[in-house]
C-alpha positions in Angstrom: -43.5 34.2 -31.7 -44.8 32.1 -28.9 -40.9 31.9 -28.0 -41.6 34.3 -24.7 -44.4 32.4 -23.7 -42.1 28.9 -24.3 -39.2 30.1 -22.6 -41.2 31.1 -19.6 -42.6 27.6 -19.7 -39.2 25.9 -20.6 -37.0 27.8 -17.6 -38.9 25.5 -15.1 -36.8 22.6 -16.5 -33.3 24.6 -16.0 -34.5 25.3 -12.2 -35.1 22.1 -11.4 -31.8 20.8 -12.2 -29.4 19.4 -10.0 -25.9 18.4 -10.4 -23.0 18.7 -12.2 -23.0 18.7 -16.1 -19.8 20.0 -16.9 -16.8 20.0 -15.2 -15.2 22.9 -17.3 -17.5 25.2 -15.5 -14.7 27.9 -15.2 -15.9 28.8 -18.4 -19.7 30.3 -17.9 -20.3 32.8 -20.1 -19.6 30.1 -22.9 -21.7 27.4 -21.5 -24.6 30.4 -21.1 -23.7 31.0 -24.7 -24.1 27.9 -25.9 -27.3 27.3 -24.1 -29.0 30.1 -25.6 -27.6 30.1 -29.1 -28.7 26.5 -28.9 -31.9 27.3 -27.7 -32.8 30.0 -30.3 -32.6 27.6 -32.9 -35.7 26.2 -31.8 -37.2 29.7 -31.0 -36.4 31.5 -34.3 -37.4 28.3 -36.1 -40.6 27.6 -34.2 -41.8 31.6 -34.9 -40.4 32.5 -38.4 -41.8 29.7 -40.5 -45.9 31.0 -39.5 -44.8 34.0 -42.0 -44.1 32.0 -44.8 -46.5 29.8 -45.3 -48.4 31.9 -48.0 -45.2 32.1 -49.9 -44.5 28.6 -49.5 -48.1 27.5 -50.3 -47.6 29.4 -53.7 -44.1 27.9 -54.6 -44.8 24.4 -53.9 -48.6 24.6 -54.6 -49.4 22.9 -51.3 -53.3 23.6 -49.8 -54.6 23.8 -46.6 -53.5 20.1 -45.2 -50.0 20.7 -46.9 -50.0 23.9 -45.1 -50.7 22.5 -41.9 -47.9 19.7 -42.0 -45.2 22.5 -42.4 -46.5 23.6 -38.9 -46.9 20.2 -37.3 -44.0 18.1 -39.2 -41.7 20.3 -36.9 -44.3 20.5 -33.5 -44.9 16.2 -33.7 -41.6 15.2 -33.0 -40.5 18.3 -30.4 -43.5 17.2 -28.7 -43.5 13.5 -28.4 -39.6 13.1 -28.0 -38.9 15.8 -26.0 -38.5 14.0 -22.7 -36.5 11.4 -24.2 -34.5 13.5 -25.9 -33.6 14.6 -21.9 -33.2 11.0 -21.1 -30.6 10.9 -24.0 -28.4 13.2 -22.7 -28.9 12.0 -19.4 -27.5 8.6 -20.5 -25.3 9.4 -23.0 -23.9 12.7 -21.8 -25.5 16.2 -22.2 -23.4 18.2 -24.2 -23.0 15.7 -26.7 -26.6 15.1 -27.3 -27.0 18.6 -27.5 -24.3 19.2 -30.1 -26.1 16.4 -31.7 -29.3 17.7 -32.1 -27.7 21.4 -33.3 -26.0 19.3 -35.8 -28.6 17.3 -36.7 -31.2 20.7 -37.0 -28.4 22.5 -39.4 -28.6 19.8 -41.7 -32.4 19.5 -41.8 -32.4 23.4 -42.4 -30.5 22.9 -45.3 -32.5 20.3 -46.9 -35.6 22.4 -45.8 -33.8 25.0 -47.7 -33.0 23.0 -50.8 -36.3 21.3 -50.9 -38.1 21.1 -54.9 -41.0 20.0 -53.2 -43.6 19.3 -50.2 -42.7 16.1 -49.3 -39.2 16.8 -48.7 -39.7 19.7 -46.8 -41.7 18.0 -44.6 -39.3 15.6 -44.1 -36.4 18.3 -43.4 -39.3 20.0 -41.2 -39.6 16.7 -39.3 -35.6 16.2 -38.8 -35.6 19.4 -37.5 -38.1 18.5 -34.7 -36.3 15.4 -34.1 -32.8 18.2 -33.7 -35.0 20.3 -31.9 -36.1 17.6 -29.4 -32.3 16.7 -28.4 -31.0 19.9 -28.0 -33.7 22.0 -26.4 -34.2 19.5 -22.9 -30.4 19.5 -22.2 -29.8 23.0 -23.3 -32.1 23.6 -20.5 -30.5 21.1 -18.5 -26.9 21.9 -18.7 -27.6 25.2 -17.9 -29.7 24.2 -14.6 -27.1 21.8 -13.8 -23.9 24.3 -14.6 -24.8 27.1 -12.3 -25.7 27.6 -8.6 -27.4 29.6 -6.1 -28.3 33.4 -7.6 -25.8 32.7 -9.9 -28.4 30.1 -11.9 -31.5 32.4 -11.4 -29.2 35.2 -13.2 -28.3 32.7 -15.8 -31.9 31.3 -16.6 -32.9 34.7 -16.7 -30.8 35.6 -19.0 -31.3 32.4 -21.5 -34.6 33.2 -21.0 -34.8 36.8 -22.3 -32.4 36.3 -25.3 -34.5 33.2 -26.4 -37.4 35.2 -26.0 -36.0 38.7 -27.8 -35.1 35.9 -30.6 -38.4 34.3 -30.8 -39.8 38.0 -30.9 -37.4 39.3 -33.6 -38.2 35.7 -35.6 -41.3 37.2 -37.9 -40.0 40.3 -38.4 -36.4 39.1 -39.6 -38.1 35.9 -41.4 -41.0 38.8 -43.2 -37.9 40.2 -44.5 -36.0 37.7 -45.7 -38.8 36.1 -47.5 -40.0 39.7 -49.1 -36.0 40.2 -50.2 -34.9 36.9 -50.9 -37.4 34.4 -50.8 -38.6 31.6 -48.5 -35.8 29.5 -48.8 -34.1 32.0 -46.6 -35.2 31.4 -43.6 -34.2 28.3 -42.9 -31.0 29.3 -44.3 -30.3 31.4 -41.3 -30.0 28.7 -39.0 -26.9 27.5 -40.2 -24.8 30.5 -39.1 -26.0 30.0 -35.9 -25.9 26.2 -36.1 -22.3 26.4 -36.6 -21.6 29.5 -33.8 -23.0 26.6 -31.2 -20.9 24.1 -32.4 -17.8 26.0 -31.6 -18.7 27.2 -28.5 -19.7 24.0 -27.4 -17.1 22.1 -28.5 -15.0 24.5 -26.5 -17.6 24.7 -23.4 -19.0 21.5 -22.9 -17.6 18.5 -20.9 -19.4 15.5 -20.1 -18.9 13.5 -17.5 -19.5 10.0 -17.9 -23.0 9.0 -18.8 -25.6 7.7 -16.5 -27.0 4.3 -16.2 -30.6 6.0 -16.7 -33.3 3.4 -19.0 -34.2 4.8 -22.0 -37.8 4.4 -22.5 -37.4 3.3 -26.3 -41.5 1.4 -26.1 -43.1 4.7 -24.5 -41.3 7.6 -26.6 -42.4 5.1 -29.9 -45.6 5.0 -28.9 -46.2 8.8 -27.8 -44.3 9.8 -31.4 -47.3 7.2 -33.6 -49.7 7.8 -31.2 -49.5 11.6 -31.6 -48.7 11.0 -35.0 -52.1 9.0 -35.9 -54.0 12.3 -33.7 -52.2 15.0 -36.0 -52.9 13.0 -39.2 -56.7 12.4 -38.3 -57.6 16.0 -37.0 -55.5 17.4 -40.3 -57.6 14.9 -42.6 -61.0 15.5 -40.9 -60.1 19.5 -41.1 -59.3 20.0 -44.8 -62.5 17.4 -45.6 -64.1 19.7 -43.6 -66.0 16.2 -42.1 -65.2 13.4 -40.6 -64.3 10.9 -43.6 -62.8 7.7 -43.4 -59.4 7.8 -43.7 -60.1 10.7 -41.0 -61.9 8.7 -38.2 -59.4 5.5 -38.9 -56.5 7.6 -38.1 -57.6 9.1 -34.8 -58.9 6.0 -33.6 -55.3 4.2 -34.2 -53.8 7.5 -32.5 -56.3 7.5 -29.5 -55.4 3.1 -29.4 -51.7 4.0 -29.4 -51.7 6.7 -26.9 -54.1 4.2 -24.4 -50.9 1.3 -25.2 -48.9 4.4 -24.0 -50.3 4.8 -20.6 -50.3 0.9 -19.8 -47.2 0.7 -21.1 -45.7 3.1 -18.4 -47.7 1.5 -15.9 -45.6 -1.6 -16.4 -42.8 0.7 -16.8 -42.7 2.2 -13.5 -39.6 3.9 -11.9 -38.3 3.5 -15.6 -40.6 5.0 -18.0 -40.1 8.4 -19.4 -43.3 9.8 -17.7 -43.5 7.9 -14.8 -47.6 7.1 -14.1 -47.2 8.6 -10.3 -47.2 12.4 -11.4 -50.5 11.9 -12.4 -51.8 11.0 -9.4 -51.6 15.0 -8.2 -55.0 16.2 -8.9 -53.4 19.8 -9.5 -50.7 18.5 -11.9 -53.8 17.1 -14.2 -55.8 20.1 -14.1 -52.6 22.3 -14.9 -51.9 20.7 -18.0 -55.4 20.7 -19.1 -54.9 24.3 -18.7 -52.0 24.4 -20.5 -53.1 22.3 -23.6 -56.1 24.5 -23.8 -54.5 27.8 -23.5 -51.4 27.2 -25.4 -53.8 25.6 -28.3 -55.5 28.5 -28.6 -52.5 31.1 -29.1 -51.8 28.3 -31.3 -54.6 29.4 -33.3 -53.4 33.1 -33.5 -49.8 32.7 -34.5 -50.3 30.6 -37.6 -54.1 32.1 -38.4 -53.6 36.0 -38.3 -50.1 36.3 -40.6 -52.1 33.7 -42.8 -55.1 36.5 -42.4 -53.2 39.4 -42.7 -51.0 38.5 -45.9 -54.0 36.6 -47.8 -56.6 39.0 -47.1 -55.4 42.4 -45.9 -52.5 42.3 -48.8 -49.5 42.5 -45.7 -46.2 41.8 -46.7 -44.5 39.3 -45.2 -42.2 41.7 -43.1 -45.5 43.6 -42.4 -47.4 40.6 -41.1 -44.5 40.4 -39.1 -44.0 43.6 -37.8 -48.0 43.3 -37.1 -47.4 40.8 -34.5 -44.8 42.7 -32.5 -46.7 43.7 -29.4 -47.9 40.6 -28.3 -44.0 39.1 -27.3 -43.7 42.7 -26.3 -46.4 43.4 -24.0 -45.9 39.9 -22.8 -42.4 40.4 -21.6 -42.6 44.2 -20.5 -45.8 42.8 -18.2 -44.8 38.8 -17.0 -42.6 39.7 -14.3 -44.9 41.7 -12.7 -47.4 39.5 -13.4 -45.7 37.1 -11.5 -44.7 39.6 -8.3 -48.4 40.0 -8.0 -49.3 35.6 -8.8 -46.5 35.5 -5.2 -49.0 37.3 -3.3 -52.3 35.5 -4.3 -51.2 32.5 -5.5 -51.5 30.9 -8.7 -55.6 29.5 -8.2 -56.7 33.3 -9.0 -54.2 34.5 -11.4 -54.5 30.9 -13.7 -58.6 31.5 -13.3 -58.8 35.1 -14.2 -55.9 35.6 -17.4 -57.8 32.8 -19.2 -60.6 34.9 -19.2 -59.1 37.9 -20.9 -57.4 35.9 -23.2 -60.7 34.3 -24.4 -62.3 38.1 -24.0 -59.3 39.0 -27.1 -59.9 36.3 -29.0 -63.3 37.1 -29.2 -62.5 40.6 -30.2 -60.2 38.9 -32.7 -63.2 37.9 -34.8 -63.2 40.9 -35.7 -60.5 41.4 -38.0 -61.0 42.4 -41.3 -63.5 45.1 -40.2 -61.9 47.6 -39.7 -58.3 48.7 -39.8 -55.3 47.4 -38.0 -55.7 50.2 -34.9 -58.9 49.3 -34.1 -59.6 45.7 -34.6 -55.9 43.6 -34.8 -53.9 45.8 -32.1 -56.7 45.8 -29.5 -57.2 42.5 -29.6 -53.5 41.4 -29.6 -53.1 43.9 -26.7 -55.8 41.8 -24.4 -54.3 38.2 -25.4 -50.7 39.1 -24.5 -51.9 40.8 -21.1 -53.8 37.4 -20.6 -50.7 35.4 -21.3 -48.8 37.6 -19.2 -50.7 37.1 -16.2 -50.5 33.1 -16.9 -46.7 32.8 -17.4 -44.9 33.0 -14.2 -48.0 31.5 -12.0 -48.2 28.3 -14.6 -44.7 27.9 -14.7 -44.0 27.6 -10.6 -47.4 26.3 -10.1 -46.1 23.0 -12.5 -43.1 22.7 -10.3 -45.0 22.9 -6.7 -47.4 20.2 -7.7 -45.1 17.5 -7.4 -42.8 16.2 -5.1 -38.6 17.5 -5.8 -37.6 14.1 -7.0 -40.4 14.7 -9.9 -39.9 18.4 -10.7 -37.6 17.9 -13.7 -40.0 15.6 -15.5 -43.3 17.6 -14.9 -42.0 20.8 -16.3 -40.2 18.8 -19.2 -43.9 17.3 -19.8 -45.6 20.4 -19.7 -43.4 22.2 -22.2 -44.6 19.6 -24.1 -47.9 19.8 -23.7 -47.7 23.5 -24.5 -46.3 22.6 -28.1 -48.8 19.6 -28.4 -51.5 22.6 -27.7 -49.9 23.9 -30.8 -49.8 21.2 -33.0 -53.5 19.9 -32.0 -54.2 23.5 -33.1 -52.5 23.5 -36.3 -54.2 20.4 -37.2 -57.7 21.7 -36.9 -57.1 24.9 -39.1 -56.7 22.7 -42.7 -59.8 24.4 -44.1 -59.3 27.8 -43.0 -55.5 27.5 -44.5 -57.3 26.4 -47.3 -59.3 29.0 -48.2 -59.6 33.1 -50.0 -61.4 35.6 -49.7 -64.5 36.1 -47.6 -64.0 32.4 -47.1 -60.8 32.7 -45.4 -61.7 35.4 -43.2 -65.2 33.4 -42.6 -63.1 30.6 -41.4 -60.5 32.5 -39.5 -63.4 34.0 -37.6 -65.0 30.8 -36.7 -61.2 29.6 -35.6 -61.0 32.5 -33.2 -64.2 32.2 -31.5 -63.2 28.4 -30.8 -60.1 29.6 -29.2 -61.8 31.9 -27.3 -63.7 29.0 -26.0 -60.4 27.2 -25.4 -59.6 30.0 -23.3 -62.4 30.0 -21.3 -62.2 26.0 -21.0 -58.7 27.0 -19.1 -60.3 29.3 -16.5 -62.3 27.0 -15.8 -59.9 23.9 -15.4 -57.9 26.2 -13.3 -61.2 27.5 -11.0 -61.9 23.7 -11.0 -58.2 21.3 -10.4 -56.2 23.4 -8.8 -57.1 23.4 -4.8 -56.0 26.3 -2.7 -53.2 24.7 -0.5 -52.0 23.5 -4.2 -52.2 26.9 -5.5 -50.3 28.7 -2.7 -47.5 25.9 -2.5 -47.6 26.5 -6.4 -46.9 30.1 -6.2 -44.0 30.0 -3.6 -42.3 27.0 -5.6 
């Protein structure tokens, strides 16, 4: 579901691309083609499994922590690996990472798929972030490298609509599927469109020679344990509901391997995956912040209200789905010109104010439950997406004008993943809600939505705060 709001947030990687990928460029529409079915594996995957998790909860009699790893066994890996997956490709050769990864993502669908119980389905979850996290980066960066001129901005708008409409359609086709046929099913429908990319690209793609670029192996190790130890921790410490010991012991070895991380780059320099120097941009800081934040808390509502809405209000899983349709909706009818209006006042105002009504429809979101669909779930997912409209396009060239050109590729490969590690932080922290019924649940959802609110608000504020005036016009022009 959160597939608009990615795409957006991914496209900055495609324009910052420079270069030739392919040589068989007399073929475009099949590269594009290949891009975005490639692409919408990770958007259909990343959006459909939210509506399934009560199903799956009842087949494999997993609870709230069980739950949660579903989520997050697929977010860890995207997240932490998905700048070296970039650096992959960039040694190696893009398209055949990329046909990698697709590869490598049908064959953890099907053991998702085929799975008898929770601990191989988080495994085939995991293998499908690991997929995920090779294909998506040079997807992006084929595409940015494949086109030029107006031809690439007509080309990245076009991945990113169709991986949008695909994220979009993702609940609503997965509700279905899993009403009809059963869970199993939607991880099933990867494969036809597993196998569609491998044709095309096989047909498409042509590498040129790889590149003599370092792979970071110590830094993408540590950011995978180190976010690893985080997840674990927050998951523990949520479905305890306190901080117990196994809890606090895993997010202080996470919070010790993510500080190796950082001196480990240091000593890194020119060839560690996130070279230390990006940081030293005071906007770049306070946009991710922002981006953590905000992204964490729509985190909140895509796994929380189907969750809601199936346990409590009795929803199918095609109507939970169907439930969520005008938020990608109203997102995409409103982002572009969201954006027209973020080129005339720069990003500081836009990034300061759509926070705000995002927290002011999460706080109408505790709600829910009171009242029917029309007057407490729609109004409130009506304010959010208009929120997240208005932060989009501003975020997006904002990340990209806070850095110098050599840097622009790597600071909008970062912040996508930040915006899925707002996600799986999220998905972490909602173990006791996902393990409860009743009044409980929607006790515990409310609580969840208020926080997000406050998440919200926290982004404002980082933007009112980091992002300096000069930094927000050059943002807003990049």
């Amino acid at each position: 579901m959160n597939a608009v709001l990615l795409a957006n947030c991914d496209r900055g990687i495609a324009a910052a691309m420079t270069g030739p990928c392919a040589p068989a460029v007399s073929r475009p529409r099949l590269v594009l083609a290949t891009t975005i079915l490639a692409s919408s594996l990770a958007f259909v995957d990343g959006s459909v499994v939210n509506v399934g998790l009560p199903a799956i909860g009842r087949s494999l009699a997993a609870d709230g922590a069980a739950l949660s790893w579903i989520v997050n066994a697929y977010l860890l890996p995207l997240s932490a690996l998905l700048l070296f997956g970039g650096a992959l490709g960039d040694r190696f050769g893009r398209g055949r990472v990329l046909l990698l990864g697709v590869a490598l993502f049908a064959a953890a669908s099907l053991l998702c798929a085929a799975a008898g119980n929770l601990e191989w389905l988080v495994a085939g979850r995991v293998l499908q972030g690991c997929g995920a996290a090779l294909l998506m980066p040079n997807s992006l960066a084929i595409l940015g490298a494949s086109f030029d001129g107006e031809a690439r901005g007509h080309a990245i708008g076009v991945w990113a609509s169709v991986g949008a409409a695909a994220g979009a359609i993702g609940p609503l086709l997965g509700g279905v599927l899993i009403d009809l046929v059963g869970w199993r099913s939607i991880f099933l429908i990867n494969l036809p469109l597993a196998a569609a990319t491998l044709v095309l690209g096989a047909r498409a793609l042509r590498d040129q020679r790889g590149g003599a670029r370092t792979l970071d192996l110590t830094g993408a190790a540590l950011a995978s344990v180190g976010l690893a130890g985080l997840t674990w921790g927050l998951t523990s410490v949520s479905a305890a509901g306190a901080v117990d010991q196994a809890g606090a012991a895993a997010l202080l070895f996470g919070a010790a391997t993510l500080g190796l991380l950082v001196a480990a780059e240091r000593r890194a320099g020119a060839d560690a995956m996130l070279p230390p120097a990006l940081f030293a941009a005071r906007s770049f800081v306070g946009l991710n912040l922002l981006t953590l934040l905000l992204y964490g808390a729509l985190g909140v509502l895509l796994v929380a209200l189907p969750f809601v809405l199936i346990e409590v209000d009795g929803y199918s899983a095609a109507a939970a789905g169907a439930a969520l349709l005008p938020l990608p909706v109203v997102i995409a009818l409103a982002s572009p010109a969201m954006g027209r209006l973020a080129g005339k006042t720069g990003a500081r105002l836009p990034l300061t104010v759509a926070p705000l009504v995002v927290a002011a429809g999460f706080f109408l979101a505790a709600r829910i439950g009171a009242g029917s669909y029309w007057s407490t779930t729609l109004p409130a997912l009506l304010l959010i997406a208009f929120g997240m409209a208005g932060a989009v396009a501003p975020l997006t060239t904002a990340v990209l004008g806070a850095v110098d050109a050599a840097h622009t590729g790597i600071a909008s490969g970062f912040n996508s993943a930040v915006a899925r590690a707002g996600g799986l932080i999220a998905t972490a922290l909602l173990g006791l809600m996902l393990a409860a019924h009743g009044a409980a649940l929607l006790a515990a959802f409310r609580v969840a939505a208020l926080a997000a609110g406050a998440a919200a608000l926290a982004a404002g504020l980082c933007a009112f705060v980091w992002i300096a005036g000069a930094a927000a016009e050059t943002g807003s022009s990049g």
